[in-house]
Structures are given as structure tokens and as C-alpha cells.
C-alpha positions in Angstrom: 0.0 0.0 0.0 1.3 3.6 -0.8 1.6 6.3 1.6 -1.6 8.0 -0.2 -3.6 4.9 0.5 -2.4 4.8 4.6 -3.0 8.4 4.7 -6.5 8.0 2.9 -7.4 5.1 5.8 -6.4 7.1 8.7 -8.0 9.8 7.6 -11.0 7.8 7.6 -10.3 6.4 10.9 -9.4 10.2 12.1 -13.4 11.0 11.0 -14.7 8.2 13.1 -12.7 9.4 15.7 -14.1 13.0 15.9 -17.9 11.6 15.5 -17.0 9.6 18.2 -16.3 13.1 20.6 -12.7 11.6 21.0 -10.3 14.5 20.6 -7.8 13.3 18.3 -5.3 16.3 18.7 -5.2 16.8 23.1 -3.7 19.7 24.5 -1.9 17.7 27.5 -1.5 14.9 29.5 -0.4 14.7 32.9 2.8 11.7 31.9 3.9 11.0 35.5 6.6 8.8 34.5 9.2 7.7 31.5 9.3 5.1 30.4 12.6 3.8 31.7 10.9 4.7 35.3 8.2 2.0 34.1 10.3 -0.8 33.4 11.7 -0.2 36.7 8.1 -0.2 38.2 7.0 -3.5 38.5 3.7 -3.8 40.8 3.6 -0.2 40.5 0.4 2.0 38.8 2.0 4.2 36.3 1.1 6.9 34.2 2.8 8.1 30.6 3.0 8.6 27.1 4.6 7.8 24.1 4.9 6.6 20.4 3.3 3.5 19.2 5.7 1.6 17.2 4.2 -2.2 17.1 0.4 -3.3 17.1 -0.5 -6.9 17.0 -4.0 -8.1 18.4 -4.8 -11.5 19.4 -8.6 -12.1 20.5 -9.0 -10.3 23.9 -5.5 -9.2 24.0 -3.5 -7.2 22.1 0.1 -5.7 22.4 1.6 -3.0 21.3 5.4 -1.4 21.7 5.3 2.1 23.6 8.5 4.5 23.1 9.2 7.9 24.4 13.0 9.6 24.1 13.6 7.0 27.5 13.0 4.0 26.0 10.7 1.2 24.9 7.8 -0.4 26.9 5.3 -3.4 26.1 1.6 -2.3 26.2 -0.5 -5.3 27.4 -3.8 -4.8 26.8 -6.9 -6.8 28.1 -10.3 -6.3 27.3 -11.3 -7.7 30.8 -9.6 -4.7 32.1 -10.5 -1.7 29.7 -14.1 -3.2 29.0 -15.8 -3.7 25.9 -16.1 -0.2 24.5 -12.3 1.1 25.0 -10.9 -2.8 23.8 -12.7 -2.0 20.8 -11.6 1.5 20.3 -8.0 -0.1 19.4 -9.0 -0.5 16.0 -8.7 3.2 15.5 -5.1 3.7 16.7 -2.3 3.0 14.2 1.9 2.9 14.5 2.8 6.4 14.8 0.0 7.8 17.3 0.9 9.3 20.5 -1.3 7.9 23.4 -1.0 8.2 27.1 -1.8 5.3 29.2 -2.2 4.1 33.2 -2.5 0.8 34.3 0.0 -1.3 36.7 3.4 -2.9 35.3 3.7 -6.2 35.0 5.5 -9.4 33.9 4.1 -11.1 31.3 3.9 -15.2 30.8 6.7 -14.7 28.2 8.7 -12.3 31.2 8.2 -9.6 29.5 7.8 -6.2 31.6 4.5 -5.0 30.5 1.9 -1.8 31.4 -1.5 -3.7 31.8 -3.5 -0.3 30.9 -7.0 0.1 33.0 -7.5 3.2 30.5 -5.5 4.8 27.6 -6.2 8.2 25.7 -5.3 8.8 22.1 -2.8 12.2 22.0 -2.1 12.8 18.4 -3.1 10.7 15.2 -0.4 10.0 12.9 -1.6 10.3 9.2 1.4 8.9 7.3 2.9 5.8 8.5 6.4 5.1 9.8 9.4 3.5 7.8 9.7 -0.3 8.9 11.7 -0.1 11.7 13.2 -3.9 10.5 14.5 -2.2 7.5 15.0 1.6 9.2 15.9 4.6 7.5 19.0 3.9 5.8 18.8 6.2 2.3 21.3 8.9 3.6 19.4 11.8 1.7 16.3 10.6 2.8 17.7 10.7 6.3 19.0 14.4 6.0 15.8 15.4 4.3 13.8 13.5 7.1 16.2 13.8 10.2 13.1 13.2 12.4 12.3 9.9 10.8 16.1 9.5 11.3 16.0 10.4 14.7 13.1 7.9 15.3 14.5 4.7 13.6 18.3 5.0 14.2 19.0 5.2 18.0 22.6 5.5 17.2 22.1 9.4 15.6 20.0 10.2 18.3 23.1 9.0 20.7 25.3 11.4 18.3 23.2 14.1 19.1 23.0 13.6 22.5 27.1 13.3 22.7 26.8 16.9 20.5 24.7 18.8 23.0 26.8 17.4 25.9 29.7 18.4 24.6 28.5 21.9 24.2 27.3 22.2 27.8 30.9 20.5 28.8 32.5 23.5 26.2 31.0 26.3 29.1 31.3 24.5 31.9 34.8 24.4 31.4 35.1 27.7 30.4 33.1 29.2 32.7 35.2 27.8 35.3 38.3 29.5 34.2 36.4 32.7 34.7 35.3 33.5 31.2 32.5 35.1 30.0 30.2 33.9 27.5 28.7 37.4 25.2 27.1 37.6 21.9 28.2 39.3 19.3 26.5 40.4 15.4 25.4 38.2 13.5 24.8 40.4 10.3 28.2 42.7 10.1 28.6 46.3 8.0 32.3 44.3 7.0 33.7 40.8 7.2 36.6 39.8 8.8 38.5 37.5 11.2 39.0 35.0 8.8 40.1 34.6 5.0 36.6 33.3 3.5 33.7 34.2 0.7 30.8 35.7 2.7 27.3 35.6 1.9 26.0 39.4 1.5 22.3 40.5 2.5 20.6 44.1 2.6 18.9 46.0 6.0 16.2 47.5 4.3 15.4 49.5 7.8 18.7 50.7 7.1 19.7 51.0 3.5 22.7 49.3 3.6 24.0 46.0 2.6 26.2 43.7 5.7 27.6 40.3 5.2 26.4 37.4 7.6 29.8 36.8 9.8 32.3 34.5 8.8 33.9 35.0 12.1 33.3 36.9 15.6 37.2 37.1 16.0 36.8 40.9 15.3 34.2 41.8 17.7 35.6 39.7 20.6 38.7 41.5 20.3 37.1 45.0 20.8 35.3 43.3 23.8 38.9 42.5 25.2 39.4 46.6 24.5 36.0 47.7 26.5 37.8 45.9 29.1 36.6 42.2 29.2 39.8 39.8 29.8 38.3 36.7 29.2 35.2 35.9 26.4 33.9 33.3 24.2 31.1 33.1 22.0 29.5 29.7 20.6 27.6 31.2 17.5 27.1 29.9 13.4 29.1 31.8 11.0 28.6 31.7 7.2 30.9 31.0 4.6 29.8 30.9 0.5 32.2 28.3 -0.2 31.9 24.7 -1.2 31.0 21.8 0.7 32.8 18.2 1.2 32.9 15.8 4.2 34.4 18.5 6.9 33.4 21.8 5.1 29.6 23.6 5.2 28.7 26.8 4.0 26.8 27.4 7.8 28.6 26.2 10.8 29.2 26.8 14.5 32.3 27.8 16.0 33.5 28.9 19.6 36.3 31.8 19.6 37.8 32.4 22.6 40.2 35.2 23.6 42.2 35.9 26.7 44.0 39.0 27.8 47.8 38.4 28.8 48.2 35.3 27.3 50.0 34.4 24.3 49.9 31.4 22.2 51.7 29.1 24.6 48.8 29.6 26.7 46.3 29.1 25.0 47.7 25.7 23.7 47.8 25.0 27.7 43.9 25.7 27.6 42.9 24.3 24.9 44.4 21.2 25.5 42.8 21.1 28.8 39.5 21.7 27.6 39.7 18.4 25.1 40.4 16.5 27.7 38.1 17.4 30.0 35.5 16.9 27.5 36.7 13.5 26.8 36.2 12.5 30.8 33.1 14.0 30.6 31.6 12.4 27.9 33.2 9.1 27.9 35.4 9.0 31.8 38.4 8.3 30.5 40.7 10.0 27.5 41.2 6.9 25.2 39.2 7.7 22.2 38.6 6.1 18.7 39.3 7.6 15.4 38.8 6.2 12.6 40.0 2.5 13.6 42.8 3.9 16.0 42.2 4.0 19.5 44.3 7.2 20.7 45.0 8.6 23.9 44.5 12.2 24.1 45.3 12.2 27.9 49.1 13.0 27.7 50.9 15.6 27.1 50.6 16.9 23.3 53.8 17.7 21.9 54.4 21.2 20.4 56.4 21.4 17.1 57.3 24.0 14.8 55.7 23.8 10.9 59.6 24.3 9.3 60.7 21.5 11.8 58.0 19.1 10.6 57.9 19.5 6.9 62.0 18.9 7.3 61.4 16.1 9.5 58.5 14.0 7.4 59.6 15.8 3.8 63.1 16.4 3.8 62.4 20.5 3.3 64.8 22.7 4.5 62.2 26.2 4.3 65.3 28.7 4.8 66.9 27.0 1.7 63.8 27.2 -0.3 62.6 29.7 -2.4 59.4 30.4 -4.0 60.5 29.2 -7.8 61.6 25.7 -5.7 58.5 25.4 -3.7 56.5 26.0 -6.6 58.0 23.2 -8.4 57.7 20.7 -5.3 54.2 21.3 -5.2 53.2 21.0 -9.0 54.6 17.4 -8.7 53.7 16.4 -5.3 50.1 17.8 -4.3 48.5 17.0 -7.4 45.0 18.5 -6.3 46.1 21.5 -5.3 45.0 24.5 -7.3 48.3 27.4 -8.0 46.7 30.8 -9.4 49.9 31.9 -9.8 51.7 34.8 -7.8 52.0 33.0 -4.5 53.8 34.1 -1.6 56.9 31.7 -0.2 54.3 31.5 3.0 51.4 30.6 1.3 53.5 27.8 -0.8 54.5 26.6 2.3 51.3 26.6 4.5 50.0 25.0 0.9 51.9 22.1 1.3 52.1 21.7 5.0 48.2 21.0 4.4 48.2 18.9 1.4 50.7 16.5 2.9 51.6 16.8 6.4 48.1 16.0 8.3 47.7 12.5 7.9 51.5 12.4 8.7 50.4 13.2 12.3 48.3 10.5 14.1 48.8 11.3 17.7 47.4 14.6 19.2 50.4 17.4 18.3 50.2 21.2 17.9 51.8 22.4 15.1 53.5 25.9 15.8 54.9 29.0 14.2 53.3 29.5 10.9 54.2 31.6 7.8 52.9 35.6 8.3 51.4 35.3 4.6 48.5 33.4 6.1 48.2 34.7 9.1 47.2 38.5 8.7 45.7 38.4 12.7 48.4 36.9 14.4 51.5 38.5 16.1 54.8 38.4 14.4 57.0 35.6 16.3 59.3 37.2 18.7 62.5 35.0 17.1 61.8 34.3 13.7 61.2 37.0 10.8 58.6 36.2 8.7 56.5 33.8 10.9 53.7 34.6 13.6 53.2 32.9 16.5 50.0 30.8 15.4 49.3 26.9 16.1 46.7 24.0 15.1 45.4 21.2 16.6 46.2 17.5 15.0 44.6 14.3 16.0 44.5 11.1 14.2 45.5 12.9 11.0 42.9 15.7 11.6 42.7 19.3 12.2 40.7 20.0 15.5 41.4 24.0 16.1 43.6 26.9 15.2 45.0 29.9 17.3 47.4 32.3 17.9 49.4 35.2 19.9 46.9 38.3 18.9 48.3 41.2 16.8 48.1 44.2 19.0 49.7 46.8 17.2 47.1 49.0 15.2 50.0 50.3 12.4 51.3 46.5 12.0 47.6 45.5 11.5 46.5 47.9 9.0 49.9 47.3 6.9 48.7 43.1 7.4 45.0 44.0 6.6 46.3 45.9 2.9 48.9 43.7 2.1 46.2 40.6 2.4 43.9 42.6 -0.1 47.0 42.1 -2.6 47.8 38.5 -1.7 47.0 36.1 -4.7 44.8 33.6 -3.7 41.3 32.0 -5.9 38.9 34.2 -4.8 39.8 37.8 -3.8 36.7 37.9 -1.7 38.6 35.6 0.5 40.9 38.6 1.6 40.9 40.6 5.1 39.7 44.0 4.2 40.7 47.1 6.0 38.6 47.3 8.7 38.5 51.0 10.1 36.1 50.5 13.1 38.4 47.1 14.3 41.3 49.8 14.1 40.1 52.6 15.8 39.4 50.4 18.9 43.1 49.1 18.6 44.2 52.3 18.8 43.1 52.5 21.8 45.1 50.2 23.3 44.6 46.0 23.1 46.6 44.3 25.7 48.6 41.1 24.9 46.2 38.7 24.3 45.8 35.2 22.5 42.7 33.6 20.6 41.7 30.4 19.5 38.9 28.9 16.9 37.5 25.2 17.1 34.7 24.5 14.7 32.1 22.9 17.3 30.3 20.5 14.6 34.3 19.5 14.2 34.4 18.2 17.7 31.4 16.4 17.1 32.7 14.7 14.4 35.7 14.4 16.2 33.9 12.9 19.6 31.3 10.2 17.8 34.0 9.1 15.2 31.7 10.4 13.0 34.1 11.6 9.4 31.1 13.3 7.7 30.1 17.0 8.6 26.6 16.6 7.6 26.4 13.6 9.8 26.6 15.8 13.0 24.5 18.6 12.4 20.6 18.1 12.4 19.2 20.0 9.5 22.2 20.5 6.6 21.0 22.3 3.8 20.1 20.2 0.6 19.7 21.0 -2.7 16.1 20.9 -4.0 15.1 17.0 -4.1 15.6 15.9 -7.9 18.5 17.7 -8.9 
């Protein structure tokens, strides 16, 4: 039978229903229990409400499976304890309704622990039947197009989800410990910045002027940090108009957080101490599995320096190389990587470092001191010329988060913020702009400070094993079904 034909026979049944003076569509129900109370009730009298999953009727009995976001219940239902009238009323309820019931939990002949109902109530009629839950919901469009049918039939996303929105809470309880605040900060900005990305561009038509959904909040935490704050974060979605692939999404959610007096070093120290807190939390130990690795995030991560590592797993020595050399290396060895001609030395290298180098790097490292080219925020390293003290986050071949030792000087920024208008790169949307109104509050005076980024639907993915971005967030945008 088609889904027009179910829908055409509960509606029929949803008629008979309403004649009847049964409201099909309550407004409450006093559920005094779960159901995971229940099936710890036996000899008890409960009251709750759920789903109806299973239906099979056998003369003057009739059973039925009762689920609610606890867990699953047997309804046992007898027509020498609901009486004619309400036995026969069963006809009218299908898989899918919600239905409160009360009645006294008990063990069934096959041990099964049961509700016997003395009285149910219908809650809401379901008009289109469920997926088989033998054969679930396994179509993966289907299951982003339908997350609640996904959520319904695969108890292993909702557990995803669950992991997601603890790890969240975990995110500012940590946080909030170490005596930061959590503020908000716009959403729709008059210029983009704080990150090098393609923004999506909208109009206020209250005030006759276009703004650009936020790629980052790096910008505005910053001038909190001026007003005086010395410790913020913000968990919020940004918006980027670029392409999409297993760890990329064109809306995300990120937490930035920024700490006056702190530098790099620092932050690494937090960081670091965040992760594994989450990990206890989530899981109460640090031992975690990515991919098919189990790997133990509880020890101390080793810091090393980009030049050291792409000397150390590529045989590069960067201060012998030149940009005519590096050019070369990475036409023949990172085959998908896309030159537009005109690169910097620093973006060749940071190029390559990320082609080649993070699958090279399986247990939890930061990788340190990266080339100024690509790093138009961070401050210039206080030993080497032409590198800024800026890290990221590696785990089992994966990048987790990336931060640095703020730029606080307003003249060194606003010769960063041109110089990145002229840098070549695909798209020169993708550029810092100069930002006067981020400048003016430097020039106020920013102390020493460092910042970090973690992408939180990336610590999803990395905390449930779980490679695919779309995987972890609940409703991804889709293209229009049929194309």
C-alpha cells in the first residue's frame, strides 16, 4: 500500500474518531513517569505517554510497543480490564500515534515487563505511517531530508546528538570555570573579517545598507577584550559561500575564545585542557577512537614547529627554499592543489604543510609558528622574521582548532589587513579588508592577548567518530530534491 492509501485510511479512521467526541489532537497529558521509570516499576500503577511503534492483536488481547525519548515499553492490553467499549476502540489507533496510558506494570507469561492499561487516551493521530523499523531509515538523503524519521529509527544518531549537546554544555562549563564570559556578538556585520573566506552578502532594508552574515566573531571579541573584558567566548554559526565536502559547510558553529595576557603558549595549555576534559566528561576516560585507532588524548601533546616538521616527514629545509623551488615541489607532489599563480613563499608553504603533512600526524600534536602570509591576525613571532606565533590542533590525521598570539599593534595591522587585499589567492573575496572601526578600537590600546577557533560541529565529528560534517548537524542544507 502507498503512503496515499495509509493516509486515505487514517483519515477515515481520524473522521470516526471525531464523530466519536474523542479528541484526536489533546492539549496535554499529565505523563507521570518515563518510560525507563516504568520498566523499573513492577507492581507499580503508572502513568505516561509515548509513540506506538508495534500493534499486533490477538482475540481479547492485544500488544503493542510504547516508546518515548527514555526507551521502549510493552503495552498489554486486556479487554477484561479496559471493557468492551475502549478494547474496541484499538482499532482506530495505528503505528505512529501518540497515546497516554495508566495501568499497573507487570510481567508477562513470556517475562516480558508490561503496562496492563485500565485506561488509555489517544494524544495525536499519525496520518502517514512510519518506515519499517526492521529495514529503518537507511537512504542517507532521505535521512537528512527526514532527520526526524532518522532520529526515530536509528538510535545510534540520536546518541550522536545527545554526545553533540553534551559536549557543548561540557564547552562552558569548562570555560566558565576559568572565569570566562560567555557574550554575543552580530550576527549580520557592515564588513567581514577574522577570517580569510567568501561571505554571503544581504541588505537591512530599515537601514539602507548592505552587511555580510559573519564568517567569524574574532573581530568583535577582540574589541570586547578593549571595552575591558579579559576573558570571552562566544559559541555562534558563521557563514561561509564556499563549497562543501565531508568537513566543510557553507553554515557552521564555531566557539572563539580570547584571553587578555596570554599568548599562544597559553592558550595551547587551555585548549588542551578543555579536550580532555570533554573527553572524561563524555566518555570518563581520554582513550578515544578515530577512525580505527584507538588514541589517547590524555598525555601531554607535543608542540612542534611547521619548518621543523615538513623537514622532518619531507626532507624541506624552508630557509633554503625559495618560492621558484616550492613551486615546483608542489606542482609534482600535491597533485590537487590549485596554484593561481603569484603565491607568496608563505602561502606555498602553509600550501603544502596542508596537502601532505596531516595525515603524517596521528597522535594529538600542535603544530607551531606559521608563515605571516596566512596569518594577517596573528602576532609576528618574537625569534623568527617572517613567521607569527599561530598553532593547530592535529589528532589522528585531523585538524581540531587553530589559534594564535593576537596582533596588538594597530600600524602592523593595518599594513597586514592591505597587504592581504594584494595577496593572490582564488577568490579575492577571500581577503581581510581594512577594517577602520576594528582599528580605531586598537588604537586604543589592546593588551597582549591570544585567541583560538574550534569548529564545534568538528568536535562532534571528532567525539562520535563520526568523518562526515553533515552527519553531526541536524538539519544540513540540501539541494532541491531531484536535482
Amino acid at each position: 500500500m502507498k503512503d496515499a492509501d495509509f493516509r486515505k485510511v487514517r483519515l477515515e479512521k481520524l473522521e470516526k474518531i471525531k464523530a466519536s467526541g474523542w479528541n484526536p489532537y489533546a492539549s496535554s497529558f499529565d505523563k507521570k513517569r518515563t518510560i525507563d521509570d516504568c520498566l523499573k516499576s513492577e507492581g507499580k500503577i503508572v502513568k505516561t505517554a509515548g509513540r506506538v511503534f508495534s500493534y499486533r492483536e490477538h482475540g481479547n488481547i492485544a500488544f503493542a510497543d510504547l516508546k518515548d525519548e527514555t526507551g521502549k515499553i510493552q503495552l498489554f492490553f486486556q479487554k477484561k480490564l479496559l471493557g468492551e467499549n475502549q478494547y474496541k476502540n484499538l482499532k482506530l489507533l495505528d503505528i505512529g500515534d501518540f497515546v497516554g496510558v495508566e495501568g499497573e506494570v507487570v510481567k508477562t507469561t513470556a517475562g516480558e515487563i508490561s503496562i496492563a492499561p485500565t485506561s488509555y487516551t489517544l494524544l495525536s493521530k499519525s496520518l502517514l505511517p512510519l518506515p519499517s523499523e526492521w529495514f529503518g531509515l537507511k537512504d542517507v538523503e532521505t535521512r537528512f531530508r527526514q532527520r526526524y524519521l532518522d532520529l526515530l529509527l536509528n538510535p545510534e544518531i540520536r546518541q550522536r546528538f545527545n554526545i553533540r549537546t553534551k559536549m557543548v554544555s561540557g564547552v562552558r562549563e569548562y570555560l566558565d570555570n576559568l572565569g570566562f564570559w560567555e557574550v554575543e556578538t552580530p550576527t549580520l556585520q557592515p564588513l567581514y573579517g577574522g577570517a580569510n573566506a567568501k561571505p554571503f552578502k544581504t541588505h537591512v532594508n530599515a537601514l539602507d545598507r548592505d552587511f555580510y552574515l559573519r564568517i567569524a566573531d574574532e573581530l568583535y571579541l577582540k574589541r570586547l577584550i578593549v571595552g575591558g573584558y579579559e576573558r570571552v567566548y562566544e559559541i555562534c554559526k558563521d557563514f561561509r559561500n564556499e563549497g562543501i565536502d565531508n568537513s566543510h559547510f557553507p553554515e557552521f558553529t564555531m566557539i572563539e575564545w580570547y584571553e587578555a595576557y596570554a599568548d599562544y603558549q597559553k592558550v595551547m595549555d587551555v585548549a588542551e585542557g578543555m579536550l580532555k576534559h570533554l573527553a572524561k566528561k563524555l566518555f570518563g576516560h581520554t582513550t578515544l577512537q578515530i577512525d580505527n585507532k584507538k588514541i589517547d588524548i590524555g598525555k601531554k601533546w607535543p608542540r612542534i614547529e611547521m619548518s621543523v616538521i615538513l623537514k622532518e616527514k619531507l626532507g624541506l629545509d624552508i630557509d633554503k627554499e625559495t618560492g621558484e623551488s616550492l613551486t615546483v615541489y608542489a606542482r609534482k607532489h600535491c597533485k590537487e592543489m590549485q596554484l593561481v599563480g603569484g603565491e607568496t613563499k608563505g602561502q606555498l608553504i602553509f600550501a603544502i604543510f596542508e596537502h601532505l603533512i596531516p595525515k603524517k600526524i596521528q597522535e594529538p600534536t600542535w603544530i607551531i609558528d606559521y608563515p605571516q602570509d596566512v596569518s594577517p591576525l596573528s602576532k609576528a613571532h618574537r625569534d623568527k622574521i617572517g613567521w607569527v606565533e599561530r598553532f593547530e590542533g592535529y589528532i589522528g590525521g585531523k585538524e581540531i582548532c587553530d589559534g594564535w598570539s593576537e596582533l596588538t599593534d594597530p600600524m602592523e595591522q593595518r599594513a597586514r589587513f592591505t597587504k592581504d587585499t594584494e595577496i593572490a589567492r582564488k577568490d579575492k573575496e577571500e581577503g581581510q579588508h581594512v577594517d577602520e572601526d576594528f582599528l580605531t578600537a586598537m588604537e586604543y590600546g589592546m593588551p597582549p592577548l591570544g585567541g583560538i577557533g574550534i569548529g564545534i560541529d568538528r568536535l562532534a565529528m571528532f567525539f562520535t567518530n563520526t568523518w562526515v560534517i553533515k552527519e553531526v548537524m541536524l538539519f544540513p542544507a540540501l539541494r532541491p530534491e531531484g536535482k
